[in-house]
OpenMM code with the backbone's topology and positions (N, CA, C; nanometers):
from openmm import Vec3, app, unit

residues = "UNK UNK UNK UNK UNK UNK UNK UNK UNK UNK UNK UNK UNK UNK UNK UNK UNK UNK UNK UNK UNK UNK UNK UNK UNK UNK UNK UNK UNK UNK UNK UNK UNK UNK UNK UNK UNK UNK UNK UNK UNK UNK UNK UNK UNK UNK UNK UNK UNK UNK UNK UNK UNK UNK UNK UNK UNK UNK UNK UNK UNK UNK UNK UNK UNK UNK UNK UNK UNK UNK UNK UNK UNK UNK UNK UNK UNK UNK UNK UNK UNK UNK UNK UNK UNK UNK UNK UNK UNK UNK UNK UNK UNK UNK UNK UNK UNK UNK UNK UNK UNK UNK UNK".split()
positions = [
    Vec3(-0.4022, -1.5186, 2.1881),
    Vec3(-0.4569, -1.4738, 2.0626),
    Vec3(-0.3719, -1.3612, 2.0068),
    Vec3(-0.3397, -1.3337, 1.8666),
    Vec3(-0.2457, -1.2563, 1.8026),
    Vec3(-0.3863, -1.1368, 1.8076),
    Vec3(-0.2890, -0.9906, 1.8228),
    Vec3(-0.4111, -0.8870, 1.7980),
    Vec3(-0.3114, -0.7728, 1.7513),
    Vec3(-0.3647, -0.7513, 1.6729),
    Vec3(-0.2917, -0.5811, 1.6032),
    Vec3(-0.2355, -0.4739, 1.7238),
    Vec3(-0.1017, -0.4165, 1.6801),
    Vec3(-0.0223, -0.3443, 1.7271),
    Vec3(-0.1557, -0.2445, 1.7909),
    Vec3(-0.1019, -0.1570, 1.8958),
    Vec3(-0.1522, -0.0228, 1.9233),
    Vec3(-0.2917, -0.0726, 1.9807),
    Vec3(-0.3712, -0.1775, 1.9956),
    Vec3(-0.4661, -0.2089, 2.0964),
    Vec3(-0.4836, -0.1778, 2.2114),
    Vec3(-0.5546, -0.1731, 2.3113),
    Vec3(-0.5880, -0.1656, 2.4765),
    Vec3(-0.6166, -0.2761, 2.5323),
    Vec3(-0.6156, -0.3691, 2.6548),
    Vec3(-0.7516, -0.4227, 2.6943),
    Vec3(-0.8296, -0.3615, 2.7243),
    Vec3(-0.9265, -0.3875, 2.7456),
    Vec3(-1.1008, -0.3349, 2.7692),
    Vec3(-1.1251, -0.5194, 2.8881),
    Vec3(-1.1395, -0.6043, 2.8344),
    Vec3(-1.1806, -0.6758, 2.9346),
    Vec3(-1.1320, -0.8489, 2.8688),
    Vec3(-1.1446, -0.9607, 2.9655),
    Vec3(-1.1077, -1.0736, 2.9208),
    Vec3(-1.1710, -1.1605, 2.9771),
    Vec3(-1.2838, -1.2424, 2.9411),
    Vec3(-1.2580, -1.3823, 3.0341),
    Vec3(-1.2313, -1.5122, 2.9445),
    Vec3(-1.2646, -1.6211, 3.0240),
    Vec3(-1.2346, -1.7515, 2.9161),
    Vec3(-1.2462, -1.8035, 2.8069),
    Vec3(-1.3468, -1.7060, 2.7380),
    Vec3(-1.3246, -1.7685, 2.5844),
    Vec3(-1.3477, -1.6308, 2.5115),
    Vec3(-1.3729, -1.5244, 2.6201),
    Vec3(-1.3693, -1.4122, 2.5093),
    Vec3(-1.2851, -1.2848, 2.5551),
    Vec3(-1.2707, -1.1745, 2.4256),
    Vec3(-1.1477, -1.0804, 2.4905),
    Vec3(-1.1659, -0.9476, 2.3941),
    Vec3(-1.2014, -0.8373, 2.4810),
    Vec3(-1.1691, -0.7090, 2.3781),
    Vec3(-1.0634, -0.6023, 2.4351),
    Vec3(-1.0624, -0.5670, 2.2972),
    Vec3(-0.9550, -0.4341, 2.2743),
    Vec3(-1.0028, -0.3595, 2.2361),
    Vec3(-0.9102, -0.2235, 2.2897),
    Vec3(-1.0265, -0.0525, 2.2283),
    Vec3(-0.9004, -0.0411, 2.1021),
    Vec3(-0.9344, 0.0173, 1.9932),
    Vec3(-0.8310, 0.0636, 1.9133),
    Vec3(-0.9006, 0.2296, 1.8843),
    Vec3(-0.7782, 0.3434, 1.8517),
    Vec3(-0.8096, 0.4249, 1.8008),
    Vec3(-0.7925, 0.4387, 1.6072),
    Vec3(-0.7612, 0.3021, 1.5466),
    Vec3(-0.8458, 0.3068, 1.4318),
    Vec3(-0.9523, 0.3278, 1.4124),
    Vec3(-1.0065, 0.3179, 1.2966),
    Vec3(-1.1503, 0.3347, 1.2433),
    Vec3(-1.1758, 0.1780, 1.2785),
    Vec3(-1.3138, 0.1362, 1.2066),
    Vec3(-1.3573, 0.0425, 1.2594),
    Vec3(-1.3568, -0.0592, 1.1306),
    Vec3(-1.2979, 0.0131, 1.0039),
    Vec3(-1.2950, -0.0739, 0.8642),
    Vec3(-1.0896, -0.0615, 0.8613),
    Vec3(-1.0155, 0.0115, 0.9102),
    Vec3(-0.8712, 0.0088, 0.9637),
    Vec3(-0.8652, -0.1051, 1.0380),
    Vec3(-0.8968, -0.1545, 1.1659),
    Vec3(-0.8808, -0.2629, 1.2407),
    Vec3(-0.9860, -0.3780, 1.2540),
    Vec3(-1.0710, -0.3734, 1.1442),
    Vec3(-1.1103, -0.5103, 1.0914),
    Vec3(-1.0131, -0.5583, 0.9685),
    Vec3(-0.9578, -0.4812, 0.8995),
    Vec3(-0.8443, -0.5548, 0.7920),
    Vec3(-0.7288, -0.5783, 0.8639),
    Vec3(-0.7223, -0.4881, 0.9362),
    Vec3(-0.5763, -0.5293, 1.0396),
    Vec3(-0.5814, -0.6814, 1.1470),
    Vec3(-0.6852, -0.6967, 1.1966),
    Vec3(-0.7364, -0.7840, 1.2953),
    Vec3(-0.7128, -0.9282, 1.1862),
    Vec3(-0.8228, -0.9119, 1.0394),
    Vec3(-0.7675, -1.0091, 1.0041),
    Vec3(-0.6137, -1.0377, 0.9164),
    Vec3(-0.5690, -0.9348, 0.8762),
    Vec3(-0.4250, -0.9683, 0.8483),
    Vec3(-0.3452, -1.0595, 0.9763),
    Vec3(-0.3554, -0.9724, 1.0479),
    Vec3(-0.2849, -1.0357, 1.2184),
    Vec3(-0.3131, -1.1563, 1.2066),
    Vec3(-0.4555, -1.2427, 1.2100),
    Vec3(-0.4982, -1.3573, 1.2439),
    Vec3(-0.4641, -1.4415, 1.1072),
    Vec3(-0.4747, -1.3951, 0.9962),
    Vec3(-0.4065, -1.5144, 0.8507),
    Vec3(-0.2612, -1.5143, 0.9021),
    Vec3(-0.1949, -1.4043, 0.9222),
    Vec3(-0.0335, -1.4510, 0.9325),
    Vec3(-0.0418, -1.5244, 1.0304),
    Vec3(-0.1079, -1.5797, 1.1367),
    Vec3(-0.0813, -1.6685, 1.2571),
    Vec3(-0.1530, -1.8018, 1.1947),
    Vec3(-0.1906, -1.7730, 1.1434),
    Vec3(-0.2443, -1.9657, 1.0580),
    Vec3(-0.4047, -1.9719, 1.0533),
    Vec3(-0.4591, -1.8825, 1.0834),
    Vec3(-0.6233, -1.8628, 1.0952),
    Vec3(-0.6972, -1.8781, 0.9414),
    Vec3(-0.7882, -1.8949, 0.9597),
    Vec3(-0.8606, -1.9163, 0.7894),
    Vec3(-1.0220, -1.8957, 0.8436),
    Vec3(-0.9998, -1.7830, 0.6865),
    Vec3(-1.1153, -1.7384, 0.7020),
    Vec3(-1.2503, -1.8674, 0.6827),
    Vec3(-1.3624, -1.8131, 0.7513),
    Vec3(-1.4284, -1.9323, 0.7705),
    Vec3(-1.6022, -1.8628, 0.8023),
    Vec3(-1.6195, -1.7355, 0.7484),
    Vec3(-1.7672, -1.6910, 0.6955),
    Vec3(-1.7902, -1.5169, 0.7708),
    Vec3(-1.9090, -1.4951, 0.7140),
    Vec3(-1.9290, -1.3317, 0.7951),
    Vec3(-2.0726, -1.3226, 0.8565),
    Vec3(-2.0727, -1.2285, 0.9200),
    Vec3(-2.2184, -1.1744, 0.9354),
    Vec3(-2.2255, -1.0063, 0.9011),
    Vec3(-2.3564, -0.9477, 0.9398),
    Vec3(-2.3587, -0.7971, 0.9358),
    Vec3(-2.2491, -0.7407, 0.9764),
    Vec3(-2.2251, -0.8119, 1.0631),
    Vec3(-2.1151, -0.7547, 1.2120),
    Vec3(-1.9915, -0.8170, 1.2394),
    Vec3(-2.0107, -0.9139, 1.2312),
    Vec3(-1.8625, -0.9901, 1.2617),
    Vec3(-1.8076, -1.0950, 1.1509),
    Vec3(-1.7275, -1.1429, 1.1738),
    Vec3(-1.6749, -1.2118, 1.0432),
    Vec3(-1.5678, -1.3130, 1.1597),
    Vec3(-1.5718, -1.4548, 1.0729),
    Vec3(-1.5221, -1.5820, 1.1800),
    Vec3(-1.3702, -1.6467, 1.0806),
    Vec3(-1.3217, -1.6643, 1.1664),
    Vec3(-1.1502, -1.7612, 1.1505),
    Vec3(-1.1861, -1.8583, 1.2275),
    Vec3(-1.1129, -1.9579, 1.1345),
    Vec3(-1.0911, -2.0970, 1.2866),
    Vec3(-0.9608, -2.1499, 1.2238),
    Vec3(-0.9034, -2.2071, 1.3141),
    Vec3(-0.8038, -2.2666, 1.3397),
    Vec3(-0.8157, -2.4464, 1.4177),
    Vec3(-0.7233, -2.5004, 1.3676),
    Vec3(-0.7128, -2.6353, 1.5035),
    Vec3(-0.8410, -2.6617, 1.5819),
    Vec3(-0.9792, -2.6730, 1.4958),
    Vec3(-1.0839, -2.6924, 1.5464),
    Vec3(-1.1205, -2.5882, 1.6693),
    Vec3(-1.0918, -2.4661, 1.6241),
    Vec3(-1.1549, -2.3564, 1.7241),
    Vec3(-1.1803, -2.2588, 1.6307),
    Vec3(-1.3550, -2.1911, 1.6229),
    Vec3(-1.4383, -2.1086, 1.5685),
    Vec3(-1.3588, -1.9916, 1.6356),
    Vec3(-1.3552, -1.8898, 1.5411),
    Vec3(-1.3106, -1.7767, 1.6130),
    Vec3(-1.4422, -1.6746, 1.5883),
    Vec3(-1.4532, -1.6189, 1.6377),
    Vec3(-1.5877, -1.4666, 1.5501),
    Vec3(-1.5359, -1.3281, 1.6099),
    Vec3(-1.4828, -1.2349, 1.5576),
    Vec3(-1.4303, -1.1172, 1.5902),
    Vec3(-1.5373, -1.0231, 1.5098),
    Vec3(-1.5488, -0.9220, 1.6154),
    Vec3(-1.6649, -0.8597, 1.5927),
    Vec3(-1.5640, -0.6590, 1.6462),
    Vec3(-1.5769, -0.6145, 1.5448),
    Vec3(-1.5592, -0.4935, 1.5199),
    Vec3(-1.6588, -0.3487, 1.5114),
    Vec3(-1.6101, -0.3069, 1.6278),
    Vec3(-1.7363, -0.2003, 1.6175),
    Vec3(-1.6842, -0.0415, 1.6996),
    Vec3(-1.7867, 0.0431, 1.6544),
    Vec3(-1.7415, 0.1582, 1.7396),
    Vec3(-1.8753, 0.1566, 1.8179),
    Vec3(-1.8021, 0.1953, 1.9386),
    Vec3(-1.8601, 0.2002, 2.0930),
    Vec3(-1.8716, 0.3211, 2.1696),
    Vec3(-2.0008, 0.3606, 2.1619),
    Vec3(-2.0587, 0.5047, 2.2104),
    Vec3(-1.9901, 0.4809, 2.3616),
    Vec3(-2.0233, 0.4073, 2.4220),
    Vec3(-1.9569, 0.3685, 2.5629),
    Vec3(-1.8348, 0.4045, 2.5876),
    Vec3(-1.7337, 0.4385, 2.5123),
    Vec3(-1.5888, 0.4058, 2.4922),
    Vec3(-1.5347, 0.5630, 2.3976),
    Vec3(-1.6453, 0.6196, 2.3578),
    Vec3(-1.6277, 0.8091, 2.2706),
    Vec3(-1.5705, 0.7645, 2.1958),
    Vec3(-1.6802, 0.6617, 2.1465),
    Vec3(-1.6485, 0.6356, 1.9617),
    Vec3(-1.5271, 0.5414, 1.9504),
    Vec3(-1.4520, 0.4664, 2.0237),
    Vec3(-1.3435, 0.4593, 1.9822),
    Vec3(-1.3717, 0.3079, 1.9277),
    Vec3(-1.2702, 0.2359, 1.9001),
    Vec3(-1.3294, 0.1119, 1.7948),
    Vec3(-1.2976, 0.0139, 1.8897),
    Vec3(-1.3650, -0.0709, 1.9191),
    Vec3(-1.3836, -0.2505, 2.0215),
    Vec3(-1.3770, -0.3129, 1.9374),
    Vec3(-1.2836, -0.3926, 1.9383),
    Vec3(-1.2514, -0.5463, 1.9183),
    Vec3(-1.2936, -0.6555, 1.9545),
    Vec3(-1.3565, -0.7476, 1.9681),
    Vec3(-1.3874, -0.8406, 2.0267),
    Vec3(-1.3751, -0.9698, 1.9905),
    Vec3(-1.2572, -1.0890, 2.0031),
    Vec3(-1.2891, -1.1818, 1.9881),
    Vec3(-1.3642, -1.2638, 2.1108),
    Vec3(-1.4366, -1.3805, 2.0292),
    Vec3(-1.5408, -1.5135, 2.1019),
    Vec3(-1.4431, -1.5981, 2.0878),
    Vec3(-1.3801, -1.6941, 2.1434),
    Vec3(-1.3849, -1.8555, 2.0854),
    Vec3(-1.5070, -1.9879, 2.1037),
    Vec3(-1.4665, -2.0492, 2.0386),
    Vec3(-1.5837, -2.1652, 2.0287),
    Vec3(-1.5013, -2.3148, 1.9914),
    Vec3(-1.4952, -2.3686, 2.0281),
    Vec3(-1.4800, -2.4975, 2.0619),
    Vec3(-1.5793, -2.5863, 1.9401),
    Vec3(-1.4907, -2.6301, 1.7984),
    Vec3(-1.5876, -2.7166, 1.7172),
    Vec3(-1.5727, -2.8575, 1.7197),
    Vec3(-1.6679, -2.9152, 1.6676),
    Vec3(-1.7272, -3.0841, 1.7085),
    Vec3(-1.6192, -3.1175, 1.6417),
    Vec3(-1.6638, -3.0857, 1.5035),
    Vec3(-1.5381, -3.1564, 1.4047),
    Vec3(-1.4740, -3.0510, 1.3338),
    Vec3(-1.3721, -3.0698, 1.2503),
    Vec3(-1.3239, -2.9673, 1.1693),
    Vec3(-1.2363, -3.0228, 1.0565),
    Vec3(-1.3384, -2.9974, 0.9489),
    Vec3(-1.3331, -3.0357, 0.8145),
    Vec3(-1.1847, -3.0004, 0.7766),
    Vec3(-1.1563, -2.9882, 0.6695),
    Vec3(-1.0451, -2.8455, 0.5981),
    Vec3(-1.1357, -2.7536, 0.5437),
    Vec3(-1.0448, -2.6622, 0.5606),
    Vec3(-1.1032, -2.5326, 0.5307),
    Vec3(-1.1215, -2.5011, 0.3388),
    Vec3(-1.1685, -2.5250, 0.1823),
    Vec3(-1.1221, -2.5440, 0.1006),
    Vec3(-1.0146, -2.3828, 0.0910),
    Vec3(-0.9103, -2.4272, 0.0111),
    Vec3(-0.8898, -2.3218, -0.0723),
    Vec3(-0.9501, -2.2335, -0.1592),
    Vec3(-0.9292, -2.0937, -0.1058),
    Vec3(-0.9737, -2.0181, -0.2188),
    Vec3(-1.1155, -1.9875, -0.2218),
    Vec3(-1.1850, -2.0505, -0.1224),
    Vec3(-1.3251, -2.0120, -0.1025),
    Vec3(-1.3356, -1.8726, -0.0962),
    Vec3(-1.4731, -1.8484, -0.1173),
    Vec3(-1.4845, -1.6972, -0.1058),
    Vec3(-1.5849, -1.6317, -0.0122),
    Vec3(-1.6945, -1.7596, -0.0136),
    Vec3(-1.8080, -1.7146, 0.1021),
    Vec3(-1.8916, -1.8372, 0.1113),
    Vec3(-1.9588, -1.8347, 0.1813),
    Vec3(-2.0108, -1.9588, 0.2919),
    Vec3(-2.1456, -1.9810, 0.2415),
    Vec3(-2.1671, -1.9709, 0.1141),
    Vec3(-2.2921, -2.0374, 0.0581),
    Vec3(-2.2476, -2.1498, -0.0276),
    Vec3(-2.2857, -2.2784, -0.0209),
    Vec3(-2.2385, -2.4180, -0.0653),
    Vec3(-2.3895, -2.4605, -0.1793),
    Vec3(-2.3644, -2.4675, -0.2789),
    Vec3(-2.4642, -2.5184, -0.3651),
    Vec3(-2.5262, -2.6191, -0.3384),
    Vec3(-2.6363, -2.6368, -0.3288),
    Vec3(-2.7174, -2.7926, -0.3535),
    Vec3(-2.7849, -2.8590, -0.4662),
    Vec3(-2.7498, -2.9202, -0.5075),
    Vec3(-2.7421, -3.0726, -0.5862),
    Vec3(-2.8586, -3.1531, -0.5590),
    Vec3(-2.9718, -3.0911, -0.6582),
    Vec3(-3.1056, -3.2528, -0.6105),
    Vec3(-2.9924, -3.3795, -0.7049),
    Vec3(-3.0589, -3.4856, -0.6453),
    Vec3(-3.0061, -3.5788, -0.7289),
    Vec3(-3.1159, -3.6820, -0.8127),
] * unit.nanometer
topology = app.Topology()
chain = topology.addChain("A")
for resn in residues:
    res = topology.addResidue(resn, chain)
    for name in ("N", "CA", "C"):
        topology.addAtom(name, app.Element.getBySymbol(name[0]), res)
């Protein structure tokens, strides 16, 4: 997985992986996703907390936060996920609400 310069590990197993950064926590969420569009990732929706890329039929969800555990410093965390199918992503989308159409 591509991850912004100046990271740590913190921990890894098989589908998931964090890093401590001493950015802020709105610094290495734009950085995290710059890193991941220049590697071919597309954006693909958000939550409160985390915000998802996928690629080659794999969900990504990177979740950015500061961690009292850690004296504030900012955790990284990507998940992967393994998808059934994988559409294309459209161009130019902007957010993950899709209109519905009675017919």
């Amino acid at each position: 997985m591509p991850k912004p310069e100046g990271l740590n590990w913190l921990y890894a197993v098989p589908a998931a992986a964090a890093y401590i950064s001493e950015q802020s926590v709105e610094e290495a969420t734009a950085e995290s996703r710059r890193v991941l569009e220049a590697d071919g990732w597309h954006w693909f929706g958000d939550t409160t907390v985390s915000y998802f890329m996928r690629k080659e039929g794999i969900r990504l969800q990177v979740m950015v936060t500061a961690a009292p555990a850690q004296g504030n410093k900012t955790v990284l965390q990507y998940t992967a996920e393994q998808l059934s199918s994988a559409l294309p992503v459209p161009e130019n989308s902007k957010g993950s609400v899709i209109p519905i159409t009675r017919w």
